[in-house]
N, C-alpha and C positions, 0 to 999 in steps of 0.2 A: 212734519215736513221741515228739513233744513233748508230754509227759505237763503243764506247767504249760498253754503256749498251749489247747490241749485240754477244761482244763478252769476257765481263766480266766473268772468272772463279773463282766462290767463293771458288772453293776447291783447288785453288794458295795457295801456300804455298807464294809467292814472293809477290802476290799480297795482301794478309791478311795484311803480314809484313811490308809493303812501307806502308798501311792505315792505320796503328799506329801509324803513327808518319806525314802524309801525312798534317793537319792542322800546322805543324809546319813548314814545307816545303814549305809552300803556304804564312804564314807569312811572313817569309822568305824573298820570291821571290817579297813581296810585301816592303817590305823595302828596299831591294837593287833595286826598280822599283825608291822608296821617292829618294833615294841618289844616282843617276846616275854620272859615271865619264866618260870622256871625253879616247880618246887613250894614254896609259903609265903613264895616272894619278889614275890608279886603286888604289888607296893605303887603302882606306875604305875597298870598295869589297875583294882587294887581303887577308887584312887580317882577317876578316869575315870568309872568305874561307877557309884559311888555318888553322884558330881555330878549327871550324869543324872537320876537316881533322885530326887535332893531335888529338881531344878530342876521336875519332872513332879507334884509334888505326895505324894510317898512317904515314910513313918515307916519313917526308913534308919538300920537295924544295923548299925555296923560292927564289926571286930576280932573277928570269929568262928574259933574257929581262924588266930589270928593276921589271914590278910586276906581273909576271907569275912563275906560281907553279906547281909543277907535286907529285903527291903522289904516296907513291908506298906501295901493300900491297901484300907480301909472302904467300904462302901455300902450302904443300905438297914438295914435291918432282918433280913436272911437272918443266919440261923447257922452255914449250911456254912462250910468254911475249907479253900481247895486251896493247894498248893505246887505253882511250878513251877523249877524246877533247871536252869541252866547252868552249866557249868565253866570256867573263867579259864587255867588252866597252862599250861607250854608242854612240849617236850621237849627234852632235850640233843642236836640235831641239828645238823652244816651245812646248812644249806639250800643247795640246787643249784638252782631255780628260775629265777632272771635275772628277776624279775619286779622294775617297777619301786619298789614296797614291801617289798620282802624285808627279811627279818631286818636288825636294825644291831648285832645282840648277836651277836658272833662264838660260835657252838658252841651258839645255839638256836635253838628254829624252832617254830612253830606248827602241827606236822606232824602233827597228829589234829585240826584242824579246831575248838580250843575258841575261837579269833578269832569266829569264825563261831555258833559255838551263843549266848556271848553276846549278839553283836551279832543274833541273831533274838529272845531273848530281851528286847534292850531296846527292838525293834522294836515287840513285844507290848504291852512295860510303856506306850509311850508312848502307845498307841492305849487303851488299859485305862483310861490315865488322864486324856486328856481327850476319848473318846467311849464309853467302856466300859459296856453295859448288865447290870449285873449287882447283887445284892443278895448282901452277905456277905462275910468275909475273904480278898482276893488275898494271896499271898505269894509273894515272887522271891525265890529261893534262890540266891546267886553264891559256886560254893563251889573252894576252892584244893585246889593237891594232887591231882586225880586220878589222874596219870600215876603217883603211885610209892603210890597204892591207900592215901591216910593222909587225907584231905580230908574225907571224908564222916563217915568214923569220928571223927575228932576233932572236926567240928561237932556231930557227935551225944554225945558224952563231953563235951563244955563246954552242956550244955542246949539243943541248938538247939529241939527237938520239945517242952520242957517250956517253952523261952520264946516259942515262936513255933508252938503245938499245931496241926495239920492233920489234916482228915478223910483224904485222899486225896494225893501227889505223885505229879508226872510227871517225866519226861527225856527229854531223846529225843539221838541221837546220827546224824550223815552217816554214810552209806556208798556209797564208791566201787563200781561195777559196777553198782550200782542206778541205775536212768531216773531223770533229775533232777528230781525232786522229788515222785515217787512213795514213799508211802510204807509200811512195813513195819510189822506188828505180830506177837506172839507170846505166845501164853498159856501161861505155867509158863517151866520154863525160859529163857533166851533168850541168854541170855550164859555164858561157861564158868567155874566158881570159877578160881584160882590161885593157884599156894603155889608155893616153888623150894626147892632142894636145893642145896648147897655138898658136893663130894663129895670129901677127901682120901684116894687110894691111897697109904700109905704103904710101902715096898720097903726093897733095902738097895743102896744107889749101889755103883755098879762101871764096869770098864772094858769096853767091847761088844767087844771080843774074849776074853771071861772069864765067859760070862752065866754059867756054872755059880758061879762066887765072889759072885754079887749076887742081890737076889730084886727082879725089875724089875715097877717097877709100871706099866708103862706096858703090857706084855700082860694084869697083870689088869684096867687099866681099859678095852684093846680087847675083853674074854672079856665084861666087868661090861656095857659098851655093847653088845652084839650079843645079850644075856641079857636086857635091859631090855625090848625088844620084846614078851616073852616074859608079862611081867606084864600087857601090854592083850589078846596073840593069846588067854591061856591061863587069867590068873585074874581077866579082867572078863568080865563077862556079856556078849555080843556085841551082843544088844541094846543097851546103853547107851553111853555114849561117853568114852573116855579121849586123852588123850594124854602123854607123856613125852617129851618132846625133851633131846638135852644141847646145848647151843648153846654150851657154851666149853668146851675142853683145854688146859691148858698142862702143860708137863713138858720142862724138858732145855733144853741151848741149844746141844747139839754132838752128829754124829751117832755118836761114838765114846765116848760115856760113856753109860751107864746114868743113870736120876737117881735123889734119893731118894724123891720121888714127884710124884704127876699131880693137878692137881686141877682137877675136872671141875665142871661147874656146870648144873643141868637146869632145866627148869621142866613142872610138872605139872598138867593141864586136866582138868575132869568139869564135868558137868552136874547130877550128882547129889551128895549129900553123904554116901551110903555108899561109893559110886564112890571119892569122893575120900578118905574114910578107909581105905579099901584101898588104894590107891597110897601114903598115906601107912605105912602098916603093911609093903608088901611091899618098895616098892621098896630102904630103909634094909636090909632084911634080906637082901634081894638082893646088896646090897652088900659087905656084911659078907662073907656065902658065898663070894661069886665071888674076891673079895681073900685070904679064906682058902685058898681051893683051890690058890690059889699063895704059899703063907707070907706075903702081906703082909696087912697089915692096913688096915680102913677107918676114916675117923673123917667122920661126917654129921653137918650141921647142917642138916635139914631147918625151914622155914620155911614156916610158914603165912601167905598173903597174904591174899584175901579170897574170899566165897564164889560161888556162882552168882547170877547175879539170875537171882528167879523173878519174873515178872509173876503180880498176885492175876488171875484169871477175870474177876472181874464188873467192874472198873474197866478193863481190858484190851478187854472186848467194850463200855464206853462211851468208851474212847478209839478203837477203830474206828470206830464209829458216826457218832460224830462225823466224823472226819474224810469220812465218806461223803456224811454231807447237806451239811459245810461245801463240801468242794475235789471231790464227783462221786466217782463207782464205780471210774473208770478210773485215778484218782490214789493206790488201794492193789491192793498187789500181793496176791493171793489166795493166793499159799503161799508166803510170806518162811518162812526158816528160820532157826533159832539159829540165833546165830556162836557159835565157841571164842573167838573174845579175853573179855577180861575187862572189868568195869565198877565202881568201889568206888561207884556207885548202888546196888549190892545191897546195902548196910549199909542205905539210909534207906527202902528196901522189905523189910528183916525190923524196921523200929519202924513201919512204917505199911501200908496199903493202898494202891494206887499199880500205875503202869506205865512201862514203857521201851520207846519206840519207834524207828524209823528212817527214814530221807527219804534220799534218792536222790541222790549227789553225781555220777549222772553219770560219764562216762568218763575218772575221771581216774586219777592213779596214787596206788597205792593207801595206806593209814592208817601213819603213821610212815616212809615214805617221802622223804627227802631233796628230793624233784620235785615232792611232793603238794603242792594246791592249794586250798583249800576253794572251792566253786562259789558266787560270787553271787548265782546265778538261785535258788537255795533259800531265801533271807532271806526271801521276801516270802510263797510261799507255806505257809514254815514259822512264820511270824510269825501269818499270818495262820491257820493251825490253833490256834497258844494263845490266842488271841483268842476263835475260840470253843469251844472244850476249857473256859478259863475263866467264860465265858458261859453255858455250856448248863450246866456244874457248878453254878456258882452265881445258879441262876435265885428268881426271886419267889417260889415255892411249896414255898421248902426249908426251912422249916421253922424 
């Protein structure tokens, strides 16, 4: 199903107006794809973006958190005040793509699609600002950093909400598998907290034809992995949702020595923030036992990342809404579900009321992917949702 053609209105007045200029947008988003930056080295992107932003008519912040911008545009007499949020960074990725914009930064890549959020976001801003009907504070939020989960929190620790106050923010985020440009909503939960684990087994080095003269740590960190399971099968509620992954091992570099130890590296998902103080409680102690039970010892430096986002209810059921009268019925998906990845937006929806949604990148490969591809066909009609997300927020009769 071509979920955009489907439910394209040619007699949009928002949707006319973003396709005027909508080849410029895509350029765009195709240059800041060539020149990818790493977290807080935005300094290309940040000011690309904030050019834009003044040349549009926008009271542009910059240096937030080193290279995050918030623009702000007036109108009317209304008192509401929304925030809308895209994210700038890139990822430490080769890209494999072959496309003729790929990366020129050897070892980065724009492989969660933030080229792309931006460039809808200033597809919005430019339409806001010079046919935008609305009465009351718009605010663009262009924040660095998400990928290593420090962006959000650090705009908010340097005053972003105390200098730049909102009733309401949004975000929204592509996801692959999803009909292109269909989109997702979810109330409460929607994204998974995450914290990581650094896990030293410490033993006693020997020669592997001598296990009995060594205490090897590389069984108790195979007994410590196989036990870990054991913490979602046995002491999470099965209703709720956990995960534990170890996604790095190392230990040893010969298969005839023992080493002195393994150091394992996990990373730990919940939906909930009892959930995820349990994992943080057992799994550390887990550790410890299982290293014990073979003389070695554990040494854990568990780390706290950031938490769930929860979408608020009543902003969440007026960001659906919207998107129903604005892009038709058939353009949201009726039972999108969490994801487990993570989002450091859930820092700027426990300081505000607010929601985080998702639009449909289509069949491509998937988030953090080396192949992945952000979809152009999403600009227009994701542009054209904050358009009036911000419209219908900040209508004449708010007071």
């Amino acid at each position: 199903m071509n979920v955009i053609a489907q439910n394209s209105r040619s007699n949009d007045p928002v949707e006319k107006g973003i396709a005027a200029y909508l080849d410029e947008i895509i350029a765009l988003r195709h240059d800041l794809h060539q020149y990818p930056e790493l977290a807080f080295q935005e300094l290309r992107t940040s000011k690309l973006v904030a050019s834009h932003l003044s040349s549009w008519g926008y009271e542009v912040a910059t240096g937030i958190a080193g290279t995050g911008i918030v623009a702000t545009l007036r109108r009317g007499e209304g008192k509401k005040r929304i925030g809308l949020r895209a994210d700038m960074d890139a990822l430490p990725i080769e890209e494999a793509t072959e496309l003729s914009f790929a990366s020129s930064n050897p070892g980065v890549m724009h492989a969660c699609g933030h080229d792309g959020h931006t460039s809808i976001l200033l597809a919005a801003a430019r339409y806001l600002a010079e046919s935008g009907n609305f009465s009351g504070t718009l605010r663009l939020i262009f924040q660095p950093a998400e990928e290593i989960g420090a962006g959000a929190r650090k705009m908010i620790s340097e005053g972003l909400f105390e200098r730049f106050p909102v009733d309401a923010v949004f975000g929204l985020h592509n996801w692959p598998g999803v009909p292109t440009g269909q989109f997702g909503f979810v109330t409460g939960p929607a994204m998974a907290s995450v914290d990581q684990a650094i896990i030293r087994i410490i033993g006693k080095g020997g020669h592997g034809a001598e296990p009995h003269r060594a205490v090897d740590p590389v069984l108790a960190s195979a007994s410590f992995i196989t036990a870990l399971q054991s913490v979602v099968s046995r002491n999470v509620d099965p209703q709720e949702m956990a995960v534990a992954t170890v996604g790095s091992i190392h230990a040893g570099s010969a298969s005839n020595v023992i080493p002195e130890s393994v150091e394992l590296k996990l990373t730990m998902r919940a939906f909930s923030e009892s959930v995820r103080q349990q994992l943080q409680a057992r799994i550390p102690a887990l550790a410890r036992a299982q290293a014990e039970s073979f003389d070695a010892e554990a040494d854990v430096n568990y780390r706290l990342g950031f938490p769930a986002l929860v979408n608020h209810a009543e902003e969440t059921a007026f960001a659906r809404s919207v998107a129903y009268d604005a892009l038709g019925p058939a353009a949201v998906e009726k039972d999108f579900r969490p994801r487990t990845a993570s989002e450091d937006f859930a820092f700027m929806l426990q300081a505000n009321p607010g929601s985080y949604l998702f639009v449909g990148n289509g069949d491509s490969a998937p988030l953090h992917s080396a192949h992945y591809n952000f979809n152009d066909a999403i600009i227009a009609p994701a542009a054209r949702y904050w358009v009036r997300l911000a419209e219908t927020f900040l209508t004449d009769d708010n007071g």
